[in-house]
Structures are given as structure tokens and as C-alpha cells.
VEXDREN-2710 file (C-alpha; in Angstrom, 1 decimal):
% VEXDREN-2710
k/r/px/py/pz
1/UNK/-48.3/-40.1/25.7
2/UNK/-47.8/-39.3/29.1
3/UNK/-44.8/-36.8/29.2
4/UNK/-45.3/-35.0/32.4
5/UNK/-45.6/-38.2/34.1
6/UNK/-49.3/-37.5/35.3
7/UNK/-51.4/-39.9/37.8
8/UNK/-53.1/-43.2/35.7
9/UNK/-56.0/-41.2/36.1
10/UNK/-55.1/-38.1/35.1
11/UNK/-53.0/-39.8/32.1
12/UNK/-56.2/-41.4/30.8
13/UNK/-57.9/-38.0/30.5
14/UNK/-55.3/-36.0/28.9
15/UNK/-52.2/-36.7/27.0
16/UNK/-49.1/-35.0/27.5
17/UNK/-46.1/-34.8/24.8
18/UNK/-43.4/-32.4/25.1
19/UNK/-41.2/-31.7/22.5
20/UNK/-38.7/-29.2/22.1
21/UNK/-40.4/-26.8/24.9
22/UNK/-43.8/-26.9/23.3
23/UNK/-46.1/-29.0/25.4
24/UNK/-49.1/-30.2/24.1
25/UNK/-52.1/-31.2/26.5
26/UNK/-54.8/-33.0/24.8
27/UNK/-58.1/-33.6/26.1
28/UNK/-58.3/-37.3/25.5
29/UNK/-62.4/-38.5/26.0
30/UNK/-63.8/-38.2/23.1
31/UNK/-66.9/-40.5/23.5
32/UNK/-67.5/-38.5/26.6
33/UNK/-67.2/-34.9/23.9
34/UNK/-64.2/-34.1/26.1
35/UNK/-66.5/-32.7/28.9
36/UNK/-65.0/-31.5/31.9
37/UNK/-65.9/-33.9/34.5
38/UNK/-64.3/-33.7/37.9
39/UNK/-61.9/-36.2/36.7
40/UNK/-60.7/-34.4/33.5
41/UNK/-60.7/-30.8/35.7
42/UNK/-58.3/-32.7/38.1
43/UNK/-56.1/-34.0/35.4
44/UNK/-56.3/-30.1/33.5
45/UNK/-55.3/-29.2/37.1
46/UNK/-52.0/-31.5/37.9
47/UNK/-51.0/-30.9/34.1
48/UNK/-50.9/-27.5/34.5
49/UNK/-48.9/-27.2/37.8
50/UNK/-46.5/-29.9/36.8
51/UNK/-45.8/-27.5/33.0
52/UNK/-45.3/-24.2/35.6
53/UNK/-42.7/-25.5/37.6
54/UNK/-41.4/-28.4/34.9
55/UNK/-38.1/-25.4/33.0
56/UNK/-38.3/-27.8/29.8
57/UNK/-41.7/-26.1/29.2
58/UNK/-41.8/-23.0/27.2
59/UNK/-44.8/-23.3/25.6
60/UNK/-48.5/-24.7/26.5
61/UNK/-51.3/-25.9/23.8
62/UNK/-54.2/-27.3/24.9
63/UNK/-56.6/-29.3/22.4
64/UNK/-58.9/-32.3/22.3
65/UNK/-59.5/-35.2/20.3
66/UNK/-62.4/-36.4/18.2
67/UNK/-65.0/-34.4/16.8
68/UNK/-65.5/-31.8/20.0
69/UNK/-63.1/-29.5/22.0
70/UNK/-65.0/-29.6/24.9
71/UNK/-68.5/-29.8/25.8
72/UNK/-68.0/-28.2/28.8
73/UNK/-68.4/-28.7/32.6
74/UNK/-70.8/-31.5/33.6
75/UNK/-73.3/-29.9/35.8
76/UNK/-74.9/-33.1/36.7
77/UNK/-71.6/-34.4/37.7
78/UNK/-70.7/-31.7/39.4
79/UNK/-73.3/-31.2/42.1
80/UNK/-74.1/-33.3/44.6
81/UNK/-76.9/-33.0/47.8
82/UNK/-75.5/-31.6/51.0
83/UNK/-76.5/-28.4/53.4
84/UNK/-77.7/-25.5/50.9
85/UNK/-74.7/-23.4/52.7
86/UNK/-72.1/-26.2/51.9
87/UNK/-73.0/-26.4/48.6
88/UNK/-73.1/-22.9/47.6
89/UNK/-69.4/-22.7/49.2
90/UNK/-68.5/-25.6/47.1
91/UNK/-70.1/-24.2/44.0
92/UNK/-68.2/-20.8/44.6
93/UNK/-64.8/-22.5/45.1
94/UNK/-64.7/-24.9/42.3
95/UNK/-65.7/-22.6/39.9
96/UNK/-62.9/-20.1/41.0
97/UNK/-60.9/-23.0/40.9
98/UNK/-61.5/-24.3/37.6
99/UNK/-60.4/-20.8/36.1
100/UNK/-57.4/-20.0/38.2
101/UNK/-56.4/-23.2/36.4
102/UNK/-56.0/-20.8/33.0
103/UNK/-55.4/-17.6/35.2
104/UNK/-52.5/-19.3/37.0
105/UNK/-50.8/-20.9/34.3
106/UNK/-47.4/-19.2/33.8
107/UNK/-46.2/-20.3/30.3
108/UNK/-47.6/-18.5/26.9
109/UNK/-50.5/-20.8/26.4
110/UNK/-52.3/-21.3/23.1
111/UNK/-56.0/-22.7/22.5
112/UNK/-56.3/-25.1/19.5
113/UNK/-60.1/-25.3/19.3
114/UNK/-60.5/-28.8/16.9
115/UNK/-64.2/-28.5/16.9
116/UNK/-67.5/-27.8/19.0
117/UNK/-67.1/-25.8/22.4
118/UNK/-69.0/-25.3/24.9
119/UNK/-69.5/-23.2/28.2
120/UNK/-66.5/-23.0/30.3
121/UNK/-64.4/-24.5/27.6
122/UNK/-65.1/-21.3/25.7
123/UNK/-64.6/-18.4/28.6
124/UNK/-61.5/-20.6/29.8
125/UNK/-60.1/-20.4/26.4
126/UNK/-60.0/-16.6/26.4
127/UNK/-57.9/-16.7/29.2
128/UNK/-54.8/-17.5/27.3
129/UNK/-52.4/-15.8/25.0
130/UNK/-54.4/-16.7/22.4
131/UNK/-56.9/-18.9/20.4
132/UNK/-56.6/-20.9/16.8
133/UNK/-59.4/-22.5/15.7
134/UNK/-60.2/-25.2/13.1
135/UNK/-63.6/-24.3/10.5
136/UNK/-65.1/-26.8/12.0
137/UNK/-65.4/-24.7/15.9
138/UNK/-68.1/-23.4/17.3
139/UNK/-68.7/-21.3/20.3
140/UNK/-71.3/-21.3/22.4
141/UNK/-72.1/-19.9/26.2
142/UNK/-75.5/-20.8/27.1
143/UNK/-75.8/-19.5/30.2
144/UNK/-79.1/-17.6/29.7
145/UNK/-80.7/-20.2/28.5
146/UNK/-79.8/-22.6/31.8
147/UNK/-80.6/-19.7/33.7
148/UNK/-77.1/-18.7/35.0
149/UNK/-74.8/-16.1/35.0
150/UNK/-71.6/-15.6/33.0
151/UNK/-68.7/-17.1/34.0
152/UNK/-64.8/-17.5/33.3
153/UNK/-64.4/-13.5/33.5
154/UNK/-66.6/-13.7/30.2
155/UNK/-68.6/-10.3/31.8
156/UNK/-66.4/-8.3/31.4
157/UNK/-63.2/-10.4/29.0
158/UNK/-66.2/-10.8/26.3
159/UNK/-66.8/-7.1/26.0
160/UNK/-63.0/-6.2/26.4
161/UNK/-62.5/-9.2/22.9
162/UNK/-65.5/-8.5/20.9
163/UNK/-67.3/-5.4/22.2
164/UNK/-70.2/-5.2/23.9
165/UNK/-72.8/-5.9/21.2
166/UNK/-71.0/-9.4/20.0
167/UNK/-70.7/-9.7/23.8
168/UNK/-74.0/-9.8/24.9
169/UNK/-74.9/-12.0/21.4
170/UNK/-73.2/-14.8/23.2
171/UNK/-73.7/-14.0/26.9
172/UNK/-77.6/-12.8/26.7
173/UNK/-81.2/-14.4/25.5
174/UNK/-80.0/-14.4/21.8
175/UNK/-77.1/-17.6/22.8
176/UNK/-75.7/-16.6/19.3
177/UNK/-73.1/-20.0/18.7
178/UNK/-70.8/-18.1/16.4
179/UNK/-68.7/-20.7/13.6
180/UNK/-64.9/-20.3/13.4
181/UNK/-65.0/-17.7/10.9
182/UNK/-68.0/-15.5/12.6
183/UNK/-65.4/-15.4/15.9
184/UNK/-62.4/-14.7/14.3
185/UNK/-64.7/-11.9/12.7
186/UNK/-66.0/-10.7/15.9
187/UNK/-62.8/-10.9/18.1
188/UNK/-63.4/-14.0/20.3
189/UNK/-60.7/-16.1/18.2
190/UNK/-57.0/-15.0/16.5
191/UNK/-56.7/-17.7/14.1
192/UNK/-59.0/-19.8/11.6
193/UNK/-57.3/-22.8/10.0
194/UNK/-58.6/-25.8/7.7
195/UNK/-59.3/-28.4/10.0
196/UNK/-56.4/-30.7/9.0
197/UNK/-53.8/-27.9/9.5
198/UNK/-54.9/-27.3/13.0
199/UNK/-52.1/-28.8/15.2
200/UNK/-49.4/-28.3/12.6
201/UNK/-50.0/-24.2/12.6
202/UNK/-50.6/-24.7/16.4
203/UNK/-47.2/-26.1/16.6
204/UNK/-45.2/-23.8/14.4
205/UNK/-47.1/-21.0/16.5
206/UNK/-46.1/-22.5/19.9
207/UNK/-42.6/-23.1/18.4
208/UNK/-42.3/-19.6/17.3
209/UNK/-43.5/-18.3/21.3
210/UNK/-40.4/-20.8/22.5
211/UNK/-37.6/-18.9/20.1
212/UNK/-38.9/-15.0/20.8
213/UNK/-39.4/-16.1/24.5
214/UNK/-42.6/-15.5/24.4
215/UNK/-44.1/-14.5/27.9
216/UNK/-47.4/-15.5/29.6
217/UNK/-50.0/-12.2/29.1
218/UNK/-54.0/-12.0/28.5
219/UNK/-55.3/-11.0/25.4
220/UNK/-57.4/-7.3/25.4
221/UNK/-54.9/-5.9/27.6
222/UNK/-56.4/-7.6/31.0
223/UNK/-54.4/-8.1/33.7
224/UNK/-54.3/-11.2/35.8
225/UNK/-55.2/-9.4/38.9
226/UNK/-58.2/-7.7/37.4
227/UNK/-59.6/-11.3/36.3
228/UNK/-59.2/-12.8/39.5
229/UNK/-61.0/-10.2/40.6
230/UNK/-63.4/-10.7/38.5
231/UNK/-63.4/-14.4/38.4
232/UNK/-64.1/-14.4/42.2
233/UNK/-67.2/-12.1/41.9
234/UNK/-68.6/-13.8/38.9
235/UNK/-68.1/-17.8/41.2
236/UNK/-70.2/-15.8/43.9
237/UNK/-72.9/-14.7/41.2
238/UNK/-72.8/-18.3/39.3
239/UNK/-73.2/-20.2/43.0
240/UNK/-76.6/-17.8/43.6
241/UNK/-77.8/-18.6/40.0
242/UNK/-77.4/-22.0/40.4
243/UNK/-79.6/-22.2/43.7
244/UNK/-82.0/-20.2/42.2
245/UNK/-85.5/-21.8/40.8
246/UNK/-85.2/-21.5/36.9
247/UNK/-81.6/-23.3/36.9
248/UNK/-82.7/-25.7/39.3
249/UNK/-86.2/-26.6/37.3
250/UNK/-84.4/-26.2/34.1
251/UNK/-81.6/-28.7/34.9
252/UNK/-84.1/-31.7/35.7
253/UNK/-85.7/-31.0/32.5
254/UNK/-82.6/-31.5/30.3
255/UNK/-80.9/-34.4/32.4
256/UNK/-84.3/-36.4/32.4
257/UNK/-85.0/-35.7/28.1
258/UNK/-81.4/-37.6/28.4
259/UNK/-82.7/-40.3/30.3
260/UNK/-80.3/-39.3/33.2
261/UNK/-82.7/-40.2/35.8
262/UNK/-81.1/-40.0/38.8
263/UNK/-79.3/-36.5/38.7
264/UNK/-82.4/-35.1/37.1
265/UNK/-84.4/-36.6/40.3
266/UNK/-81.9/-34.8/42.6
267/UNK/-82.1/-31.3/40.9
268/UNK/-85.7/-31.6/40.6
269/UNK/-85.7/-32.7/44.6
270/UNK/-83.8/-29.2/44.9
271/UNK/-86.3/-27.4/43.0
272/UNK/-89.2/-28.2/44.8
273/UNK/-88.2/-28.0/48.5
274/UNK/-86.4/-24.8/47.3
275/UNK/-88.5/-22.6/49.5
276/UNK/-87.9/-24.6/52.6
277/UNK/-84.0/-24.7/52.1
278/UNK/-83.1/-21.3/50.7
279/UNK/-83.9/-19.6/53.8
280/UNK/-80.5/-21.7/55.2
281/UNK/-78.3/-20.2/52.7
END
């Protein structure tokens, strides 16, 4: 399904089918978990453009198929080796970027989280009207344990959802990965469905948004000009975290137990000449 007419490449990454204003976006790699590589973050990018200025869009749902949502952004993918200075700019504007994506998209946009999500698939999901989950979801932002900061306004969106204590569960040292019904509990999701009654309730919901004329707003009572705020501080943070030491050493570690040899050469390359570079940030 390639309804908005997206590039081959883009159309191989996510499907599009629009019917009776409610599109439906669906992450379409699931051998791959539905992980944000460059390529899928460009085809999330065209998509949404193409549904804010296509007027036979009234309503968004983004999903994914096989067992995951979205294991997130592909750090390894992500980063390649250039002048510290160039990097941390690229770093700082691709993760601002990636969220304006959500921030920016102007139709009432629901999350249908089919299973497993991870990192910036979680923080991005917050960023729209709202979120229905299957019981088979989880949610988890392991950014403490990588040695990063929060990201996707999740430093201050979290605490605005779920209060500070559930907040800091997810954010901090604990990396609580709350199930479906745990979020729904604490505030991070609005919906929990049986699995097999994901998309049809998605659907109905979306379909419901499209005959109220349902407008585009963030949940918690944020305002899109306080996230971007927030976003663009938090890309800044996120681009000092991941130049710093424990990311760095912590990165090669995990990409080499996956027998990913090369980038897990490269970040460890970072890591040790780290004191001769950072002085050129």
C-alpha cells in the first residue's frame, strides 16, 4: 500500500493507506524490529509532510508490523567518523529533526503501539494526541543505562504524563520497562486493547477524530512551542552525552557482544582518542 505516493524507498519502509480521511502509516521492517534507521526516519519524514499538506487527510495513525513497534533509533547506524565539531552539529540537528517530525505534524495523530518499544519510539509517541496500546507493549527508555540524556521532550513531557516519580522510573538508573497495562496505569498510554483488536479500535478512534473534527493538540496540556523549546535544549544535551566517555565505551561494548564489528571498532576508536579530540569540540 502506497497511498501517499511515497519514493520506492520510502514505500518499502512504511506503508500508507488512506481511507476515508484516516491515514494509516505502518512501519513495515519487521526483521529489522522496525528500527529507525536513517532510511525509515526519511520515509517517517516524507510521509508526514506529504499527510500535512495532502486535505484528504484528517486523521494520522502510525503502527508497525510484526512482533515490535519500534526498537528505536539505530545508534550504530546513525553515527559516522568526521571532525568532533561536525559531528556534534550533526548529532544536535538530527535529533531535533527526528522529533519535529511528531512536533510538526498537523493532523490529530494517534499511536497504535502493536508491541515492544523502544527509545525514541517511546518519547516520539508522546508527542501525539494520543496512544493505544496492544497487551503485548512495552515501554522502555534506556537512556541511563547507555549513558545519555533524555530525549523527545521526555524531561519534562514524562513528568507532565506520569508525574515525576513514574517519570524518573523510566528516565533514571531504575530503566523500569512498564507492560501495557503498568503504562496505562501510570499515565504514559490512554488505551490498552487485546492485541487482535489493536487496529480495529485504532480505526474507529481515528474515524471518530475525522467526524468531530478533531484538531492536532499535545496530551498534558503542552504546547508545541514549549516542546520545541524543549526538544532543542534536550538535542544539545543528547549530542554532549553522546561524545562523552561512558556512551562512547558503552556503545562498543554492546555493538561488538552483537558481533557488529565494524561500528563497535569505530566507537571504540572514539573512545580511546577521546582525550585528544574533545578539546576540538
Amino acid at each position: 500500500m502506497n497511498d501517499l505516493s511515497l519514493t520506492s524507498i520510502a514505500a518499502s519502509h512504511l506503508l500508507t493507506h488512506l481511507t476515508d480521511g484516516v491515514l494509516i502509516m505502518t512501519m513495515n521492517r519487521p526483521k529489522k524490529l522496525n528500527g529507525w534507521t536513517l532510511d525509515m526516519m526519511d520515509a517517517l519524514g516524507e510521509a508526514f509532510v506529504k499527510a500535512n499538506t495532502n486535505e484528504a487527510v484528517k486523521a494520522v495513525i502510525l503502527t508497525g508490523t510484526g512482533n515490535y513497534y519500534s526498537a528505536g533509533v539505530n545508534l550504530g547506524g546513525s553515527l559516522k567518523l568526521m571532525h568532533p565539531k561536525k559531528l556534534r552539529e550533526l548529532i544536535v540537528k538530527n535529533n531535533k529533526a527526528l522529533f519535529e517530525l511528531f512536533l510538526n505534524c498537523e493532523k490529530p495523530l494517534l499511536i497504535a503501539v502493536n508491541g515492544p518499544a523502544i527509545g525514541a519510539s517511546v518519547t516520539a509517541s508522546t508527542l501525539a494526541n494520543s496512544i493505544i496500546a496492544s497487551e503485548n507493549a512495552t515501554f522502555s527508555t534506556p537512556f541511563a543505562a547507555l549513558g545519555i540524556t533524555p530525549e523527545g521532550c521526555s524531561s519534562v513531557h514524562f513528568p507532565r504524563l506520569m508525574g515525576e516519580k513514574n517519570a524518573q522510573r523510566m528516565l533514571g538508573s531504575e530503566g523500569w520497562k512498564p507492560k501495557a497495562k503498568e503504562a496505562l496505569e501510570a499515565g504514559l498510554v490512554q488505551k490498552v486493547v487485546p492485541h487482535e483488536q489493536l487496529m480495529d479500535e485504532a480505526e474507529r478512534i481515528a474515524r471518530d477524530w475525522v467526524t468531530s473534527k478533531k484538531q492536532r493538540q499535545f496530551m498534558a496540556g503542552s504546547q508545541l512551542d514549549d516542546l520545541k523549546k524543549v526538544n532543542a535544549r534536550e538535542s544539545e544535551q543528547l549530542a554532549d552525552a553522546f561524545l562523552g566517555a561512558d556512551f562512547l565505551r558503552e556503545q562498543s561494548r554492546f555493538l561488538w557482544s552483537k558481533k557488529k564489528y565494524a561500528p563497535s571498532v569505530m566507537f571504540f576508536s572514539l573512545w580511546s582518542l577521546r582525550p585528544f579530540w574533545a578539546r576540538l569540540i
